[in-house]
C-alpha positions as CSV (number, residue, x, y, z in Angstrom):
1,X,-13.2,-123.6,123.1
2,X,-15.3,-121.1,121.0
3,X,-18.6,-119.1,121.9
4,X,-20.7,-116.5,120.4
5,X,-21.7,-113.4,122.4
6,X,-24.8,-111.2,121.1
7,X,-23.3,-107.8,122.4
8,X,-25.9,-104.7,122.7
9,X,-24.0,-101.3,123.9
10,X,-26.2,-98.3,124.9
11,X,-25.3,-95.0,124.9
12,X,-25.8,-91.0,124.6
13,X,-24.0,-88.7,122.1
14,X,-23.1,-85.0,122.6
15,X,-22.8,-82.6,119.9
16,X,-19.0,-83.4,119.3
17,X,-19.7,-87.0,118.1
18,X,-18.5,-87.2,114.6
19,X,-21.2,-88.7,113.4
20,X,-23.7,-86.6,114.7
21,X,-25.1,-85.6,111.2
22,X,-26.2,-89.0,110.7
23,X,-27.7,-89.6,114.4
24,X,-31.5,-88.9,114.0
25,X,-32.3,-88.4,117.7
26,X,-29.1,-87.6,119.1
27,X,-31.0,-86.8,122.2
28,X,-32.0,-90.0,122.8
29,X,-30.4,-93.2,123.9
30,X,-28.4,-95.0,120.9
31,X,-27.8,-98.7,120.8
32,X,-25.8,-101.4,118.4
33,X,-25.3,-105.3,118.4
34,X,-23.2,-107.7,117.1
35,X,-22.0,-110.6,117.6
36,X,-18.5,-112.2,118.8
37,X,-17.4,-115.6,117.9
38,X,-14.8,-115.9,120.5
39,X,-12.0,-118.2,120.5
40,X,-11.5,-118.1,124.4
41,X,-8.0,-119.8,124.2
42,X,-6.5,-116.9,122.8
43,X,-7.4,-115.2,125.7
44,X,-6.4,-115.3,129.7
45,X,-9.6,-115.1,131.0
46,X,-13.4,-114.4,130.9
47,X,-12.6,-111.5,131.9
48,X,-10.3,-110.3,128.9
49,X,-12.6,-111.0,126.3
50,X,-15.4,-109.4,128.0
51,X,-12.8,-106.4,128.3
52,X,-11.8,-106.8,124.6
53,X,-15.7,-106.5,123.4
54,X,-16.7,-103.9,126.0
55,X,-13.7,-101.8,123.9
56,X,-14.5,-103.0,120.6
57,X,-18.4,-101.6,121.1
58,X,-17.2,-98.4,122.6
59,X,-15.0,-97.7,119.4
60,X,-17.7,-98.5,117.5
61,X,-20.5,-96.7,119.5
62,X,-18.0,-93.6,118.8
63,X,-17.6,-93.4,115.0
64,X,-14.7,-95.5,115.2
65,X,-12.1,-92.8,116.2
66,X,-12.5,-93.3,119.9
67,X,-14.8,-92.8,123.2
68,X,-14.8,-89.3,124.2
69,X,-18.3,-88.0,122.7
70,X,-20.9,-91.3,124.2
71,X,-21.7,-91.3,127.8
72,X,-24.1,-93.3,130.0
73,X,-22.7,-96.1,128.4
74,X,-24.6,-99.6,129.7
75,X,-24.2,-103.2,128.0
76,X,-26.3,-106.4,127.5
77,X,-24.8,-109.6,126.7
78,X,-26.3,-113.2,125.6
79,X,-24.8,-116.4,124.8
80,X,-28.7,-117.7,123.7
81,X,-28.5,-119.6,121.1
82,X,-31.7,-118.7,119.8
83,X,-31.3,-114.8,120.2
84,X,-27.8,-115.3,118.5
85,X,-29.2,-117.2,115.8
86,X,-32.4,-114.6,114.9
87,X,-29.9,-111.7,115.1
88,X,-27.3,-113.6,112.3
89,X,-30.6,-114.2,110.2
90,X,-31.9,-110.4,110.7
């Protein structure tokens, strides 16, 4: 079966991020979305492709080398169609 996931990560930066030149308010909280189109028999469980997208936005969230430099790290998932559909439309 396949499903698409609108992902939001939030998250604060400290001055190590690698990034950080590029982070207007780096005081404030960041955020990014995107969206998973996830095949769910390639994976065990619900539980592993929540796991694998909680990962993929962390990366993400820290300039794509790894975690160490976001904290306070929250998430927000929706499987709506309509939210899904007005983010793939921007």
């Amino acid at each position: 079966m396949k499903i698409s996931i609108l992902a939001s990560i939030f998250y604060t930066v400290d001055n190590n991020h690698p990034d950080i030149k590029y982070i207007k308010q780096p005081s404030e909280i960041q955020s990014f979305t995107d969206c998973y189109h996830i095949d769910t028999d390639c994976f065990w469980s619900k539980d592993d492709y929540m796991s694998y997208i909680r990962n993929d936005l962390r990366l993400v969230a820290g300039g794509g080398y790894d975690t160490k430099h976001i904290h306070n790290v929250s998430f927000k998932f929706s499987t709506d169609p309509n939210e899904i559909n007005r983010f793939l439309r921007g």
